[in-house]
C-alpha positions as CSV (number, residue, x, y, z in Angstrom):
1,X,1.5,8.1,-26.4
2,X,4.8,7.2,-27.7
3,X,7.3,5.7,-25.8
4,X,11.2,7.2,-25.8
5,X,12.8,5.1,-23.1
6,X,16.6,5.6,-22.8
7,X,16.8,3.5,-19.7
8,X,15.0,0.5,-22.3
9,X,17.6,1.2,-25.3
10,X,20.3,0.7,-22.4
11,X,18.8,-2.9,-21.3
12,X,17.6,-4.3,-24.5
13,X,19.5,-7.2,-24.4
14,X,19.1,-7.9,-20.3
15,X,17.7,-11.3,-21.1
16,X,21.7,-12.0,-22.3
17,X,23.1,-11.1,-19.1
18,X,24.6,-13.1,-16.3
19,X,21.3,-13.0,-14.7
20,X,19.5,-14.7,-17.4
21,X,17.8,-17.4,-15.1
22,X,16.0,-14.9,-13.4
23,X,14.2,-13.3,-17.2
24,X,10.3,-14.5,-17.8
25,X,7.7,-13.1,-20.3
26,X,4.2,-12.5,-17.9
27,X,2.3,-15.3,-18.2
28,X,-0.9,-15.0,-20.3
29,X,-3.3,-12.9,-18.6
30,X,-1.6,-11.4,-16.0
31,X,0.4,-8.4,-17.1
32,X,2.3,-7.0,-14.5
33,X,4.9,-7.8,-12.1
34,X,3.9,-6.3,-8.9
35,X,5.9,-4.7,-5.9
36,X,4.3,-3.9,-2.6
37,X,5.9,-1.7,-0.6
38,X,5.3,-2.7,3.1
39,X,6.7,0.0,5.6
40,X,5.6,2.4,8.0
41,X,4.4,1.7,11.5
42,X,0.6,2.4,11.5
43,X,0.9,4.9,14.2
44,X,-3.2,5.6,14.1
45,X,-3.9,2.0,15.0
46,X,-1.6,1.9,18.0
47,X,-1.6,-0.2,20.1
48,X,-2.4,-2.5,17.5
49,X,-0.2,-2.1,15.2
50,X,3.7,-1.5,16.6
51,X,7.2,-1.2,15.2
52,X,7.8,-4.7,15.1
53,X,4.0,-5.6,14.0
54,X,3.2,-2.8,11.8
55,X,-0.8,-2.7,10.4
56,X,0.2,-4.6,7.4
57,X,0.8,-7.7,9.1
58,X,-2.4,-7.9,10.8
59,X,-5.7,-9.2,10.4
60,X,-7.6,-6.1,11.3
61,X,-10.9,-7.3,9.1
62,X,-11.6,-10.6,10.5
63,X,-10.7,-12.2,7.2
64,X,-8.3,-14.8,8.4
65,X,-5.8,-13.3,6.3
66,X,-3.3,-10.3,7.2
67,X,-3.8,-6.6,4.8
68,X,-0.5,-7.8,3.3
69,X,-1.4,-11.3,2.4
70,X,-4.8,-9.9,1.4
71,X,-2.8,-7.3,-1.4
72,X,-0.6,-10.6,-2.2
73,X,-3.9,-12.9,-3.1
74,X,-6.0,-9.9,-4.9
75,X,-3.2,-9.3,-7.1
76,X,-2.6,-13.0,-8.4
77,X,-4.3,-12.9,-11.6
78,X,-2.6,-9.6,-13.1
79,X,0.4,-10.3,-11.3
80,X,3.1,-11.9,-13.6
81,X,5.6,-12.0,-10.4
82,X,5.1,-10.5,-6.9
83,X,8.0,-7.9,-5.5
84,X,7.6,-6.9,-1.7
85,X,9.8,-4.7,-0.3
86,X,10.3,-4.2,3.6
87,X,12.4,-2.9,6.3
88,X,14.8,-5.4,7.5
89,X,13.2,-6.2,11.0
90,X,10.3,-7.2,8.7
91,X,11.8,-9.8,6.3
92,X,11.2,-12.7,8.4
93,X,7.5,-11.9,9.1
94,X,7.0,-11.1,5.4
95,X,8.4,-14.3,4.4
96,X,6.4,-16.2,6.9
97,X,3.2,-15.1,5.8
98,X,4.1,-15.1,2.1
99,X,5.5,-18.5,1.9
100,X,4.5,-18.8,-2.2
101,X,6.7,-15.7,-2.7
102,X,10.5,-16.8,-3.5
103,X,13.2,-15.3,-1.2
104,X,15.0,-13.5,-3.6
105,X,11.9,-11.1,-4.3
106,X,11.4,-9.7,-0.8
107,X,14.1,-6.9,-0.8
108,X,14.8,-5.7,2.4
109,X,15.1,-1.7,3.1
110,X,18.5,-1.3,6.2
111,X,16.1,2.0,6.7
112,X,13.2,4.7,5.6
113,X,14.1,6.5,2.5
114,X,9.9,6.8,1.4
115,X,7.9,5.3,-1.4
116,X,10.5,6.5,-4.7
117,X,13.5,4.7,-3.3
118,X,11.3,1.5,-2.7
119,X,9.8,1.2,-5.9
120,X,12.5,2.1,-7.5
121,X,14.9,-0.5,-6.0
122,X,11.9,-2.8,-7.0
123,X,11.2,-1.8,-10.4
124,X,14.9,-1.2,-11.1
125,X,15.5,-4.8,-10.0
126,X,12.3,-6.2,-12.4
127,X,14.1,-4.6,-15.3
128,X,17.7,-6.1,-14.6
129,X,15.2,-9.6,-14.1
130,X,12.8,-9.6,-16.9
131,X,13.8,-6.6,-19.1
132,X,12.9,-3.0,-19.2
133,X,9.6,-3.1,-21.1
134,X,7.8,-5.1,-18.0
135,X,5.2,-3.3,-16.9
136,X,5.5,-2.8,-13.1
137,X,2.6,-2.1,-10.9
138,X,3.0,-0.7,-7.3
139,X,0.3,-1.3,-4.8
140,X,0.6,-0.5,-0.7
141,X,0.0,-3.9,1.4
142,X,-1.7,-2.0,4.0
143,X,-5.2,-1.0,2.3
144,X,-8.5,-3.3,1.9
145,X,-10.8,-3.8,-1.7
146,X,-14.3,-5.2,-1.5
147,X,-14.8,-5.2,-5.5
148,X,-11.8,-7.2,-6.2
149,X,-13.3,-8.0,-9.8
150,X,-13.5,-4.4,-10.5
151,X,-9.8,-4.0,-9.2
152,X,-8.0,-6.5,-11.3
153,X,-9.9,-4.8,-14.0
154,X,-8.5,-1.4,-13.4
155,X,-5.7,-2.8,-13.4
156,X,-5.9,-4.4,-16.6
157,X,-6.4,-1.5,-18.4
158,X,-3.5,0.3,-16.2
159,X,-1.3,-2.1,-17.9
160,X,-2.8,-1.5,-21.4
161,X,-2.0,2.3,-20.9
162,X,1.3,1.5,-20.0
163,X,2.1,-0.4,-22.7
164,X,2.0,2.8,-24.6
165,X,4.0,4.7,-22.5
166,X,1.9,6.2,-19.9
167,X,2.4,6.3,-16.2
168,X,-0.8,5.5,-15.1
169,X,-2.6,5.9,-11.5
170,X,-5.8,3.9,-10.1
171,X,-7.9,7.1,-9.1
172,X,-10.7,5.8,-6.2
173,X,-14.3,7.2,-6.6
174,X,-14.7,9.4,-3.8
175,X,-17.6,8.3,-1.4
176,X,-17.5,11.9,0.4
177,X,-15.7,14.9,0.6
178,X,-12.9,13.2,2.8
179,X,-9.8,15.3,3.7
180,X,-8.0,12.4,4.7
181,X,-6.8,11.8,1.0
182,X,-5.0,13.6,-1.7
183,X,-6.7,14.1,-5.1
184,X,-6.4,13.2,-8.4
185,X,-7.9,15.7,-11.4
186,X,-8.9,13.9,-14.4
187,X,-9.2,15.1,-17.8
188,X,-10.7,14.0,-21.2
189,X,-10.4,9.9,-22.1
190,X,-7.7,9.0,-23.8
191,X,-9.2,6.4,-25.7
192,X,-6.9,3.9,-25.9
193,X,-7.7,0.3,-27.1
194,X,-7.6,-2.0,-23.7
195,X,-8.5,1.0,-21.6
196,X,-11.7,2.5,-22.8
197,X,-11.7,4.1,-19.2
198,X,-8.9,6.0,-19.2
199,X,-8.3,9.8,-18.8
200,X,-5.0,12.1,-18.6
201,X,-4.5,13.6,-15.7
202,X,-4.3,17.5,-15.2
203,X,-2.6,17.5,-11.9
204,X,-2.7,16.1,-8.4
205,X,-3.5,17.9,-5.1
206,X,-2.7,17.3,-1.4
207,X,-5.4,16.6,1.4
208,X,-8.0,19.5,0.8
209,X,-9.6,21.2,3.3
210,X,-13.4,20.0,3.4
211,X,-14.8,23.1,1.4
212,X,-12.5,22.6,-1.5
213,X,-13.1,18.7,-1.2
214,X,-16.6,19.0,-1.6
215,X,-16.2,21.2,-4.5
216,X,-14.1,18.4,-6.2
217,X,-16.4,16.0,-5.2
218,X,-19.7,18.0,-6.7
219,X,-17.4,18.5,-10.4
220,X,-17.4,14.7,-10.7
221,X,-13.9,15.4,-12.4
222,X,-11.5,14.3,-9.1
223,X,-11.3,11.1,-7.5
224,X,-8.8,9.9,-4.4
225,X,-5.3,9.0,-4.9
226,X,-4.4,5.3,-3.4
227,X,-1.1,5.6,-4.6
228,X,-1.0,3.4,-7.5
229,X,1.4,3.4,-10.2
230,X,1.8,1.3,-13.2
231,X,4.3,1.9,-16.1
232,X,7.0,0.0,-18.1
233,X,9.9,-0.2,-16.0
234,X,12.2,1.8,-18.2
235,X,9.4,4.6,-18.8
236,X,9.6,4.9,-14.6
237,X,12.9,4.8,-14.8
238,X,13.6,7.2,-17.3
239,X,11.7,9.7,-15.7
240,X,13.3,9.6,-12.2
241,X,16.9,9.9,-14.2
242,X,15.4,12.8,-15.6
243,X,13.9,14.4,-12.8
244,X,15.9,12.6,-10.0
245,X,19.3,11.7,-11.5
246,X,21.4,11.0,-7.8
247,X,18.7,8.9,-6.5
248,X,18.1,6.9,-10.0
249,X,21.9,6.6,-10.0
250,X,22.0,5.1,-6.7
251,X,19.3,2.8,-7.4
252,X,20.6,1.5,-10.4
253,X,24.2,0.9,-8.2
254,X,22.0,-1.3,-6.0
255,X,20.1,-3.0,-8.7
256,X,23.1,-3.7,-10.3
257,X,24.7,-5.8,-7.7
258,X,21.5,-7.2,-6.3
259,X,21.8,-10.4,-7.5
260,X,25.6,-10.8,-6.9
261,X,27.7,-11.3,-3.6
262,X,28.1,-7.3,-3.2
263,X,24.3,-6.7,-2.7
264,X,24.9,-6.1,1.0
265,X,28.4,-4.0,0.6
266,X,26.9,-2.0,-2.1
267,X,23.3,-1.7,0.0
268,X,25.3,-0.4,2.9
269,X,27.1,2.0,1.6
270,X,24.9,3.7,-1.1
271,X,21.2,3.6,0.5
272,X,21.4,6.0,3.7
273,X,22.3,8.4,1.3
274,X,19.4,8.3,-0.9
275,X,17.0,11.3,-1.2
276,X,14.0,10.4,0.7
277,X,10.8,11.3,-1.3
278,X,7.5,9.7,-2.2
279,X,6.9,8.9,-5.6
280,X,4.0,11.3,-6.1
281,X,6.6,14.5,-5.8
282,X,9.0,12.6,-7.7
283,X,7.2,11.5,-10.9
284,X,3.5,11.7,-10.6
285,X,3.4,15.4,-10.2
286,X,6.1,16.8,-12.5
287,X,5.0,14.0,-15.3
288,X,1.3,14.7,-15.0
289,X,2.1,18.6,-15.5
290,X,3.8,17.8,-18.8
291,X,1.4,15.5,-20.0
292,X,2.1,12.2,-19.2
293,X,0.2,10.8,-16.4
294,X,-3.4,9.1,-17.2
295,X,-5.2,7.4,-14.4
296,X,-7.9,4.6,-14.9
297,X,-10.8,5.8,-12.0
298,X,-12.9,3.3,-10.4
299,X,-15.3,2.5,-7.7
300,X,-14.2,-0.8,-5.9
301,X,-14.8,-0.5,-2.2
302,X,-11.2,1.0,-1.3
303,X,-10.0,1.8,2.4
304,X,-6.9,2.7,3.9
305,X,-7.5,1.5,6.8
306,X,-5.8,4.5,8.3
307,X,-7.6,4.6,11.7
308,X,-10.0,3.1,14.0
309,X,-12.6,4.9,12.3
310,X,-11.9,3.4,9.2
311,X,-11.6,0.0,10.9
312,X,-15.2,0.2,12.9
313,X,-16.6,0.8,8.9
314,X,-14.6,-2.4,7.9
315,X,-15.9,-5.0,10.6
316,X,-19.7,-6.7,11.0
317,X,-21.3,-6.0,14.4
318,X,-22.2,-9.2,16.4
319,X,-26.3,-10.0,15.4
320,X,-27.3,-11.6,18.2
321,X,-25.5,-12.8,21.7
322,X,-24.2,-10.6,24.6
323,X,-22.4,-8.1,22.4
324,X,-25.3,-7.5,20.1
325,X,-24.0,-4.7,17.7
326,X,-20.6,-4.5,18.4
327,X,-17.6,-4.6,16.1
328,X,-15.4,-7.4,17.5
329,X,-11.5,-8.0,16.8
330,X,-10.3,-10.8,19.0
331,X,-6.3,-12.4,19.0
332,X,-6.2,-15.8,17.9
333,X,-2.7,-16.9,18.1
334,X,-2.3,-17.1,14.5
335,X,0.3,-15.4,12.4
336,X,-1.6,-13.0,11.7
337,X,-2.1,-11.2,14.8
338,X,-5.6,-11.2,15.1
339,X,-9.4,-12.3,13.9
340,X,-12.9,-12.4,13.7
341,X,-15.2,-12.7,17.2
342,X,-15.2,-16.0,18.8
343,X,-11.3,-17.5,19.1
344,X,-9.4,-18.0,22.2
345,X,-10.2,-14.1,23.5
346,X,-12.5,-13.2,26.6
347,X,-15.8,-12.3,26.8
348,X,-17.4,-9.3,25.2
349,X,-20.5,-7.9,27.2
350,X,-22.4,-5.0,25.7
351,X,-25.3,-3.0,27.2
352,X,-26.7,-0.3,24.8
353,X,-23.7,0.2,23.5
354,X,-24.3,-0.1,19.8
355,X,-21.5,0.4,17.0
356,X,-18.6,-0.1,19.5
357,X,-15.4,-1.3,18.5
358,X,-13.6,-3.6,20.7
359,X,-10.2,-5.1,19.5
360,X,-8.7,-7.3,22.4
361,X,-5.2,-9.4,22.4
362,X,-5.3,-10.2,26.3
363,X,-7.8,-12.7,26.8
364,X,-10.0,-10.2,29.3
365,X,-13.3,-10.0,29.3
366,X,-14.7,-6.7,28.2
367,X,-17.4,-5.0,29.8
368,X,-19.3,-1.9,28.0
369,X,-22.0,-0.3,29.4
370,X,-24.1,2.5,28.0
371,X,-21.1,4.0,25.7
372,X,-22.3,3.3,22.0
373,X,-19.8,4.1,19.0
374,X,-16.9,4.0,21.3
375,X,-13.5,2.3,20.4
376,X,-11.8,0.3,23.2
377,X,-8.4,-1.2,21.9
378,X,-7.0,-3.8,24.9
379,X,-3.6,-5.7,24.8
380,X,-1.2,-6.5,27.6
381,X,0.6,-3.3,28.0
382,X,-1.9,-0.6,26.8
383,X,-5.4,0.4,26.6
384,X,-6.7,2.9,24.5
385,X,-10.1,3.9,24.6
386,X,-11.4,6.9,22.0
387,X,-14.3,7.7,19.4
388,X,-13.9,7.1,16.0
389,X,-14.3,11.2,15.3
390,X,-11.1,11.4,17.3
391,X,-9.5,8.6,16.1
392,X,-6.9,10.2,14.2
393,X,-5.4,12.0,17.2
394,X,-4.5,8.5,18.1
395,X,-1.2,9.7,16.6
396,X,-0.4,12.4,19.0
397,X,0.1,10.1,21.8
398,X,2.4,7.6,19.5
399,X,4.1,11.0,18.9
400,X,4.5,12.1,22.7
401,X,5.4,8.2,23.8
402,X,8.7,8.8,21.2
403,X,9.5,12.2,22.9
404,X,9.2,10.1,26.1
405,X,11.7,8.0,25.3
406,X,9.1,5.0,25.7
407,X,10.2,2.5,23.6
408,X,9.0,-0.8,24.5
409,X,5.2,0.9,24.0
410,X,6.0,1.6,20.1
């Protein structure tokens, strides 16, 4: 696929500009400068994760590491340079658990304005940096990968793909016909040297309902969309001038003065009024129905994490002890929220209550008795107790805590 970037002809000769310093070639063998987006509030683990300590600052598997610091290490050897952008109350957390990530590449959001806007900023930004024909990569900080081998693969070959012009998505191998996820239709290979897995993409679909999800998932042709995006910068760019031209003109503004003294005058004024839109209704969709989306699907142990239910799947039941096959989250005064069984937390005491989940920050003991596959979530102000097949109505009561006006519980 031929590439006709106008956004690329513009910055040909970025690497002569004023912010020359900044410009690097990816190093050998890792072809991508990655952004992270690293918003929203998790409102499905609540109480966990709150407004000030969204999911992606957490250690919700027991890893010792939070899902954002976990995205960070998993994309190190593909990632050329790391670019995480955040809302503004989350800079300092960010930066505290990403020490190895220089200041200037955490770019701070004053507000919402969805996915496009962020990784637009970001990849607009990378272009001014290190010149429009980097290949950007977008990955979400808040979901987990058990086969990182076969991830830095996929993304590999993303990269290849992109090189010739593609924008290219990382489809998931469905596991079942989940509803919680939108789809991704694949089409013939492409063929392309570097990327002997790769296929076009006929379209993209929204959460299914499960009789049309198990129909995609018996054709073998659809797998689950993560919401990962690799292109050239100036190809991604392009396309939202093309299809978006007030919000790429906005975000060029920005980028522009981002790395002067009117980042903050120019931020201010311009970015409330961006259009707020995810990047799958702003480029993937329109692009893939003319022919220029190809994905790269794989099977690598993906999660969301998007609930407790994912999270009880994620976490090792105790094998032996007084909370014998239960899933234990316990706080351990670490950055990172929490951590595996056996810290500073109380006691956890289980009678036939296997495949319960119990995430604790107080320090109380825990008591279950007879309730197996339950989820009891304990900190100091709330207590949530639920099952994980009605874990996702978790939500609802975030939702009718806001309409109460209860702030300090969000």
């Amino acid at each position: 696929m031929s590439e006709h970037s106008g956004y690329s002809e513009q910055n040909e000769h970025s690497e002569h500009s004023e912010h020359s310093e900044h410009l690097s070639e990816p190093r050998r063998g890792q072809p991508i400068h990655a952004i992270i987006p690293a918003g929203g509030a998790g409102t499905r683990l609540w109480p966990l994760s709150r407004r000030q300590r969204p999911k992606f600052l957490l250690d919700l598997t027991g890893t010792g590491r939070s899902l954002l610091q976990g995205t960070v290490e998993r994309l190190a050897p593909v990632a050329a340079s790391t670019t995480v952008v955040t809302g503004v109350a989350h800079v300092a957390a960010v930066a505290d658990q990403l020490p190895g990530i220089p200041r200037e590449n955490l770019l701070a959001e004053p507000l919402p304005r969805d996915s496009m806007a962020a990784i637009g900023l970001a990849a607009a930004v990378i272009a001014r940096r290190h010149g429009a024909q980097s290949v950007v990569g977008s990955f979400a900080a808040d979901q987990t990968i058990a086969e990182e081998d076969a991830f830095v693969d996929a993304v590999r070959q993303a990269a290849a793909l992109a090189e010739e012009g593609w924008v290219v998505t990382i489809g998931i191998e469905a596991t079942g016909p989940s509803t919680a996820f939108g789809y991704i239709h694949c089409g013939d290979h492409i063929g392309a040297a570097g990327a002997p897995a790769g296929r076009r993409v006929l379209g993209f679909t929204e959460k299914p309902d499960l009789q049309t999800a198990q129909t995609y998932l018996d054709s073998g042709d659809y797998r689950w969309n993560a919401g990962m995006f690799v292109a050239r910068a100036g190809v991604l760019l392009d396309h939202l001038a093309r299809l978006r031209p007030q919000l790429a003109q906005g975000l060029a503004a920005i980028a522009e003065a981002w790395d002067t003294p009117q980042r903050e005058e120019v931020m201010a004024r311009v970015w409330p009024g961006l259009e707020s839109i995810a990047i799958d209704h702003a480029i993937a969709e329109p692009v893939a129905a003319a022919g220029g989306v190809a994905t790269i699907p794989v099977a690598m142990g993906w999660d969301d994490v998007g609930g407790f239910d994912a999270l009880a799947g994620l976490i090792a039941a105790q094998q032996e002890g007084a909370a014998a096959g239960v899933r234990i989250l316990q706080a351990q005064g670490s950055p990172v929220g929490l951590g595996p069984a056996g810290g500073a937390g109380g006691a956890i005491e289980a009678v036939d209550s296997p495949g319960a989940l119990v995430a604790t920050t107080t320090g109380r003991t825990v008591a279950l008795v007879g309730v197996p596959d339950v989820v009891v979530v304990d900190t100091p102000d709330a207590l949530l107790v639920t099952v994980p097949a009605r874990a996702q109505g978790v939500k609802t009561v975030v939702d009718r805590l806001a309409a109460q006006g209860s702030d300090a519980l969000l």
